[in-house]
N, C-alpha and C positions, 0 to 999 in steps of 0.2 A: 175402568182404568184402575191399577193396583200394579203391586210392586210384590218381590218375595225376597226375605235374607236368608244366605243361608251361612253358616260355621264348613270353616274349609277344615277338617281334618289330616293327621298325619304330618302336619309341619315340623315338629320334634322340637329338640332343645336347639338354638342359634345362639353361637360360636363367631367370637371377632373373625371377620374378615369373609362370614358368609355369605354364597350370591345369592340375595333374598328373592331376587327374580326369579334365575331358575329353581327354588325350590318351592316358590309357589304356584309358578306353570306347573311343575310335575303333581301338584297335590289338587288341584283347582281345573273345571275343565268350563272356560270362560266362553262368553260369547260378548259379538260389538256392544257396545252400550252399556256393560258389566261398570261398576263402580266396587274398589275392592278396600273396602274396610279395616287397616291394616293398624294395630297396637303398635305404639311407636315403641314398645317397651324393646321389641324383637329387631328393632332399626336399631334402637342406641345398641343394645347388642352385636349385632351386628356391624356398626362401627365402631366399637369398641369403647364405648363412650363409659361403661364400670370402670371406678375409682376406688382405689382403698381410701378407707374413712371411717378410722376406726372414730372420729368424731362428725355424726353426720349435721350437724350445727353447724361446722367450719365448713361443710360442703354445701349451705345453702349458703350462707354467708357470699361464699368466689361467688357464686349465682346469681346474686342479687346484685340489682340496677336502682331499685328502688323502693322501700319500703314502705307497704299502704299503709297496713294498720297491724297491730300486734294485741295479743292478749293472751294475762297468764291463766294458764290451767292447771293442778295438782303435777302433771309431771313434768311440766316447765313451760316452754312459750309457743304459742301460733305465730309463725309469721305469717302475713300478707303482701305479698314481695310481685314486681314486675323483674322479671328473668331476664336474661339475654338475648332471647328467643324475643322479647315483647309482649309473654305471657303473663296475666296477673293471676296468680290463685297461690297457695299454698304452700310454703315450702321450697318453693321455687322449681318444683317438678321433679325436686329429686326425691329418690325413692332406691329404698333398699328391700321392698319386697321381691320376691324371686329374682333373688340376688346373692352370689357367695355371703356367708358371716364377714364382717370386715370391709364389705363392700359398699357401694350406689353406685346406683344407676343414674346418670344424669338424660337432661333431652338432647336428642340429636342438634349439634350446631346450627345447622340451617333443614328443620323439617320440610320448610317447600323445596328447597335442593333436593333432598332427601327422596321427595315423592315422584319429584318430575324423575329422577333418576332410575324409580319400582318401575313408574309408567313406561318410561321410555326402555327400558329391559322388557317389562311383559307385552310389551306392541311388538317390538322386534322378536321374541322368543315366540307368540300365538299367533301375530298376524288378526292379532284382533285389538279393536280399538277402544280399550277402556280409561277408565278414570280412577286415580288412588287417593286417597282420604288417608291420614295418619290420623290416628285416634289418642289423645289421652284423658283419664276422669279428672275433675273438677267440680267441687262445689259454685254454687252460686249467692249470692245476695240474699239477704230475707228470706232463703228457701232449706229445709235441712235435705241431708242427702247430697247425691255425689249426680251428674250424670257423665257422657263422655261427650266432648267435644275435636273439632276437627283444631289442629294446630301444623297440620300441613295439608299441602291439597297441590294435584296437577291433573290436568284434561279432567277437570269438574268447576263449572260453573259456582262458586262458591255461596251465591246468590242469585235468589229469582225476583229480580228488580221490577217489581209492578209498578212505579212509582210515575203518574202522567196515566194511567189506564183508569175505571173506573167500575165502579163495585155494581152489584145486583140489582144496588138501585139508582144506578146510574150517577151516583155521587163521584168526584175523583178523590183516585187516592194518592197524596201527596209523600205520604213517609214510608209507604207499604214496600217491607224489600227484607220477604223472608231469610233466613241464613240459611240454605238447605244442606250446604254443606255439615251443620251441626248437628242440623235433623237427621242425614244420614248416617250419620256418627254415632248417635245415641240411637239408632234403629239398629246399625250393627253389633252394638253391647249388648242386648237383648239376647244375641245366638252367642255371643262370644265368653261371654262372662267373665268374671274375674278368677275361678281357678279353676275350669272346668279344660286347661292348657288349649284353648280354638284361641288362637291368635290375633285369626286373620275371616273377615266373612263378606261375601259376595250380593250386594245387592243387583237384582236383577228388574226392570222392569223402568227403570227410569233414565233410559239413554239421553232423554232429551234435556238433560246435564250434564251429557259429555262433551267437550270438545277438543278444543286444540290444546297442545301441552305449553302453550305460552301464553294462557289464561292467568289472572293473579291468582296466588294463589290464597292460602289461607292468615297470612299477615295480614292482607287487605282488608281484618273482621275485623284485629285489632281497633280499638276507639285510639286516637294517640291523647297522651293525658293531658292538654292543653284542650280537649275538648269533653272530658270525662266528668260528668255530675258528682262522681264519685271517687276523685281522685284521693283520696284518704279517710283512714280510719275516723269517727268519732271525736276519740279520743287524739287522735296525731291532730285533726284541722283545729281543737280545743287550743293545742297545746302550740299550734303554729299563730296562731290570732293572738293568744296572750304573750307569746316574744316578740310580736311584732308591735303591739300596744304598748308594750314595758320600753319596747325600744324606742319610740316614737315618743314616749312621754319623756324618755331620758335627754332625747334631742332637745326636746323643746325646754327644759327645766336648762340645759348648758346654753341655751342662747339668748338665756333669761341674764 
């Protein structure tokens, strides 16, 4: 059993209002089961989602929903921000690399719209039955470095939910419930790279995560924050205990 990725080339520069469908049939020569690895950078493009911003601070700012944790660096501040999208990582996903001077790139409004939208154009256009993954990089927790994650997903199983089966040694496994959609995300970064312009890369070999295009999609990874271990910074939960102790001792000192 094994899988292969590969980088689609030829996709060129994408321009508001491209049909990203038919230019990745033309470039891509797909079969059933394909799951196709697609840089959301080339979707916000594509929808037109570049903003002038000559202040890219006021463009995370609109972005953010919620502010995890922050900390200052020599050239000014990290956010850690939940998006609009219901992503947490940095910055809020916007980005002004490979992007006009003056510009950012924000994420696509709704990336599961987004993907169900590639899928259901490249099944109509091949006649073949794949799955599409939006990809954006993200750091993570305790770990340095970037990898890529899925933030949109349609006709791919987002998860391989072992959870009720039982392991090698016959133990059950109770919480076992890979993300593969992630897995296959950062397996397509591998061929795609970050400037090597492969956009978009095809996993082949693992059909049996494909299915219908009204599978959940990749919101469904999101943790929502009322159940998140990690719902804030350090320094933010520091500073939200101590207004709430100062506040509480105020109550009680006024009904003294």
């Amino acid at each position: 059993m094994g899988f292969s990725v590969e980088g689609v080339e030829g996709i060129g520069e994408i321009t508001a209002g491209a049909d990203l469908a038919a230019i990745i049939a033309g470039a891509a020569s797909l079969e059933h089961g394909d799951i196709l690895v697609v840089t959301s950078k080339i979707v916000s493009k594509a929808e037109g989602r570049i903003v002038e911003a000559s202040d890219r601070e006021a463009a995370i700012t609109a972005e953010t929903v919620r502010v995890v944790a922050t900390r200052e660096y020599d050239g000014g501040v990290t956010r850690i921000v939940e998006n609009r999208q219901g992503i947490v990582g940095a910055a809020a996903g916007v980005d002004a690399s490979n992007s006009p001077d003056g510009t950012v790139l924000l994420l696509p409004v709704d990336p599961d719209g987004s993907a169900r939208a590639l899928a259901t154009g490249l099944r109509e256009l091949t006649g073949r039955r794949v799955g599409v993954i939006l990809s954006d990089t993200l750091g993570r927790p305790w770990r340095e470095g970037q990898t890529d994650i899925a933030i949109g997903a349609a006709g791919v199983h987002v998860f391989d939910d072992l959870r009720g089966q039982v392991d090698a040694s016959g133990k059950a496994l109770a919480v076992t419930m890979p993300c593969v959609a992630d897995e296959i995300a950062g397996a397509g970064e591998l061929v795609k790279g970050k400037s090597a312009g492969v956009p978009v890369a095809v996993v082949r070999g693992l059909d049996r995560y494909v299915g219908d295009l009204d599978l959940p999609g990749a919101r469904s990874i999101q943790r929502p924050s009322d159940r998140d271990l990690f719902r804030l910074g350090a320094d933010e939960a520091y500073d939200e205990g101590y207004r709430a102790g100062f506040d509480e001792a105020q109550a009680e000192g006024g009904e003294r």
